[in-house]
N, C-alpha and C positions, 0 to 999 in steps of 0.2 A: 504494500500500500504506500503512495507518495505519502510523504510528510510535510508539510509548512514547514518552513524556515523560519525562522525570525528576521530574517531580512526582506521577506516580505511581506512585513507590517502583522505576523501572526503574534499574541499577546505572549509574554514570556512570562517565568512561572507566577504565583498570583500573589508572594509576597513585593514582586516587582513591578506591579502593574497598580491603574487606579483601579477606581470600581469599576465592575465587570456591566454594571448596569448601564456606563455612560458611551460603552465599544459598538461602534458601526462597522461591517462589514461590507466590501464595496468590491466586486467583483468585474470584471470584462475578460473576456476572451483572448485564447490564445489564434497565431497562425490559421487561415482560414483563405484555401483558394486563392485570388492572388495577395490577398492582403498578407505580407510577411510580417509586419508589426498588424494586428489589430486594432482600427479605430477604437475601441471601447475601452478595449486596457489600455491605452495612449489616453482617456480620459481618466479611468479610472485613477492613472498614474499622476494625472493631471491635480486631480482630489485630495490624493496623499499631501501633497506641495502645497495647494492653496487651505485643505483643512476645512471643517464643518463647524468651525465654532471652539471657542478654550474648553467648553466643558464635551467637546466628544472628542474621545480617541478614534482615530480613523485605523483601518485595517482593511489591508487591499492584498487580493490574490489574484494572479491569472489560471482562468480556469482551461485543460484543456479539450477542445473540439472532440471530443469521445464520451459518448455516454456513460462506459464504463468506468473510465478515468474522471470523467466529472463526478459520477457518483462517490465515489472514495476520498475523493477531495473536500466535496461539501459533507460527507460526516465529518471528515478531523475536522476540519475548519468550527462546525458548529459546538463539537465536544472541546474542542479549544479554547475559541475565540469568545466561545459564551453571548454574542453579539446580542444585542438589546436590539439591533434591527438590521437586515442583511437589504442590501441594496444590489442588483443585477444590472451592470450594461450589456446589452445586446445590440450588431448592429442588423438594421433594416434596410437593403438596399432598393431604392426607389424612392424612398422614403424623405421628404425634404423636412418632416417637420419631427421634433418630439414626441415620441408616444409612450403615455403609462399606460402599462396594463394591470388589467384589476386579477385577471383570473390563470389558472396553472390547470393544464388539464395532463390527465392520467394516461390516457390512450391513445392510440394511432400516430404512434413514432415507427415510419414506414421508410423514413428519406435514412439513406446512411450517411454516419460521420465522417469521418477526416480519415478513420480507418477503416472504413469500407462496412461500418459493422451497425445493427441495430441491434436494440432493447431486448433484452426478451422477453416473448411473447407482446412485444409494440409498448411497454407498458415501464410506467414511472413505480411506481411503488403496488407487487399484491397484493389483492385484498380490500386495497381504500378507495376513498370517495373518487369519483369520476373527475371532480377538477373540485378547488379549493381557488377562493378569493382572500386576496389582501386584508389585513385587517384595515386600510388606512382604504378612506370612501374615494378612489381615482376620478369617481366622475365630479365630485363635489370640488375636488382638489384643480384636476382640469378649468373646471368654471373660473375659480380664485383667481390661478394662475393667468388665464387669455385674458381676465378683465384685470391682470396688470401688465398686459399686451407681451406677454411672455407666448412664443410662437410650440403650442404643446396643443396632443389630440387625446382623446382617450380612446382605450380597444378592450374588448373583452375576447379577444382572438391573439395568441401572442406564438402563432405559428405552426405548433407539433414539433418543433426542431431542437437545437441543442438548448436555445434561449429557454422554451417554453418547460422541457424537461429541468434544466436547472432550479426553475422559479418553480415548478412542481413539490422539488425535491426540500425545497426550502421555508415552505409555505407548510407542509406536511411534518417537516421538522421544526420549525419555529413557530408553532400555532399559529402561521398568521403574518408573524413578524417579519413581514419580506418585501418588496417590490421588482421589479422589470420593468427598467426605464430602455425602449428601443432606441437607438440613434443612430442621425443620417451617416451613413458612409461616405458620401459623396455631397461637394455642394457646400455653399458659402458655412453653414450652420456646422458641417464636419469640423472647420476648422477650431483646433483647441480653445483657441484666445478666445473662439466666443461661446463654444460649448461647454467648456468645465464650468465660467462663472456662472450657465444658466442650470447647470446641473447640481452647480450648489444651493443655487437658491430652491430650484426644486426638489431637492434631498431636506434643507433647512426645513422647506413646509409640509413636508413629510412628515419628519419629527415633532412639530408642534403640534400638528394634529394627533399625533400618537400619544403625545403628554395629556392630552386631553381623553381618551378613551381608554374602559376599564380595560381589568385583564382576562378577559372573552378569548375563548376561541375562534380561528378562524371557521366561516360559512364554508358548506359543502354541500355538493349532491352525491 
């Protein structure tokens, strides 16, 4: 099973860390087709640097394009990191604007990974709900954000792919506590300088809507 490193951004042991409760988890992808750095972890990496505020520790890993290898990743990470709220970049090609997705679904992982390989039996975790939603309301968040002309869509569709299988896996492991922010590959908005500042601010209003809600389970069917 890969390990975390501490270099990058995984918590070290827990007499040397603050509280486990203030730890954000911020994910983006590894190598993918022709992208040899991935957009997402060029932001994610973007985030580590610019930081979510004095009172969160940030913690960023690249995950890699393999279901099975992503699976093994996101437990240590979660037995690890203990994150108070995991955050997913994904990119979306075509795609010019921002999108939160609200929901992780279970089944019909059909397309293969980076290694030629799929799920087995198409399927994020046995046995559980068909797709599980964010604890944090995307569409309500959505609304906030465009009426401060911040350029974001909301989906309740986040693909069947590695994206969607990740935020499956996170969502099911973290009650809840997670999101899937997609972003453009391509296109003025790709660019760092102006996606990580809007990434933070949309990660920021994540969290203050998460201070405000009990501690519920995430929905499921």
């Amino acid at each position: 099973m890969s390990r975390p490193r501490l270099g990058d951004g995984v918590a070290p042991p827990c007499g040397q860390r603050r509280a486990a409760q203030r730890a954000v988890l911020v994910t983006g992808f590894g190598p993918f087709r022709r992208y040899l750095v991935n957009p997402s972890w060029k932001a994610a990496q973007g985030l580590k640097v610019e930081g979510l505020g004095e009172d969160v520790d940030v913690y960023i890993k690249e995950i890699p394009v393999s279901y099975s290898r992503a699976q093994q990743v996101l437990a240590d990470l979660w037995e690890k990191v203990h994150p108070k709220f995991a955050v997913h970049l994904g990119i979306a090609a075509g795609c010019r604007s921002v999108t939160l997705e609200q929901t992780g679904k279970n089944h019909g992982y059909r397309d293969r990974d980076a290694c030629g390989q799929c799920p087995a039996n198409h399927c994020c975790v046995e046995g559980a709900s068909s797709k599980l939603d964010s604890i944090i309301d995307m569409r309500t968040l959505t609304k906030q954000l465009k009426g401060m002309g911040l350029d974001v869509i909301y989906s309740r569709d986040a693909g069947r792919y590695l994206c969607d299988f990740v935020y499956y896996h996170s969502l099911h492991r973290g009650n809840g506590r997670a999101a899937l922010i997609h972003v453009p590959a391509s296109g003025g908005l790709a660019s760092p300088d102006r996606l990580v500042p809007l990434l933070r601010t949309i990660i920021q209003a994540m969290l203050s809507q998460l201070e405000t809600l009990p501690d519920t389970a995430c929905t499921s069917e």
